[in-house]
N, C-alpha and C positions, 0 to 999 in steps of 0.2 A: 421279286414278289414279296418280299420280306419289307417291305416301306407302307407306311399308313396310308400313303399317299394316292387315292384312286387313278390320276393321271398315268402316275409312274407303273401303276399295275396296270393299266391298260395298255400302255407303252408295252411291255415288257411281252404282256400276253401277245400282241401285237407280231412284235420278233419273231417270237416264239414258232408262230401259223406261219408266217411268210420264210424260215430259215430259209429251207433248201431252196426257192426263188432268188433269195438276195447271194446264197453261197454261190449258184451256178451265175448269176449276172458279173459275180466279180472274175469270176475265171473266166465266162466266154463275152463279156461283153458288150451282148445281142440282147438287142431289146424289139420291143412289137411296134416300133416307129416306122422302118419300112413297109413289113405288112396295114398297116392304119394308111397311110399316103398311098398304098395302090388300094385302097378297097374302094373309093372314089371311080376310079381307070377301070376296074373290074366291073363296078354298076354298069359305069358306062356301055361297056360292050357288053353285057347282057341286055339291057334295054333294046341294045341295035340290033341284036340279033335276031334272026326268026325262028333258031334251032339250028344247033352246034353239033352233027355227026359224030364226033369224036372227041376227046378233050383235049389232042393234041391241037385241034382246029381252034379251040376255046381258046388255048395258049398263046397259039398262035397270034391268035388277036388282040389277043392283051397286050404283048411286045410291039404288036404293028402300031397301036394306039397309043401307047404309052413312051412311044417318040426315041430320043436318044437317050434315056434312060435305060442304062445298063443293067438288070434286073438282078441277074445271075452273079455280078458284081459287087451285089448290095448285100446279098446272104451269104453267111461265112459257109465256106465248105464241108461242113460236118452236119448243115441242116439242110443242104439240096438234096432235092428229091426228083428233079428232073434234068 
């Protein structure tokens, strides 16, 4: 922050917002790549649906539609929540 330089203090201020983002990516990893690639597959069966009793029934169809794509597989263990 100490540079004349506007780039570099934007840069810098930059870091700064995003630390704790960039510190937990480097330990776990995980990024919002798999959730973006199902959000397509999810429209999809909401579109199809006529109304979802449950959300286990929602899930359900998400997995039936989203083929051999191993879901559960894709999220590391420490963020499943089902």
């Amino acid at each position: 922050m100490r540079s004349r330089l506007n780039p570099m203090k934007k840069f810098v201020g930059t870091l700064r917002k995003h630390y704790s983002g960039i510190l937990a990516f480097i330990d776990t990893r995980f990024t919002n790549a798999v959730s973006e690639g199902l959000n397509p597959i999810v429209k999809i069966v909401k579109k199809r649906a006529s109304g979802f009793r449950t959300l286990n029934a929602f899930t359900d169809m998400i997995y039936r539609v989203s083929g051999d794509i191993d879901i559960p597989a894709q999220i590391s263990p420490r963020f499943r929540i089902l």
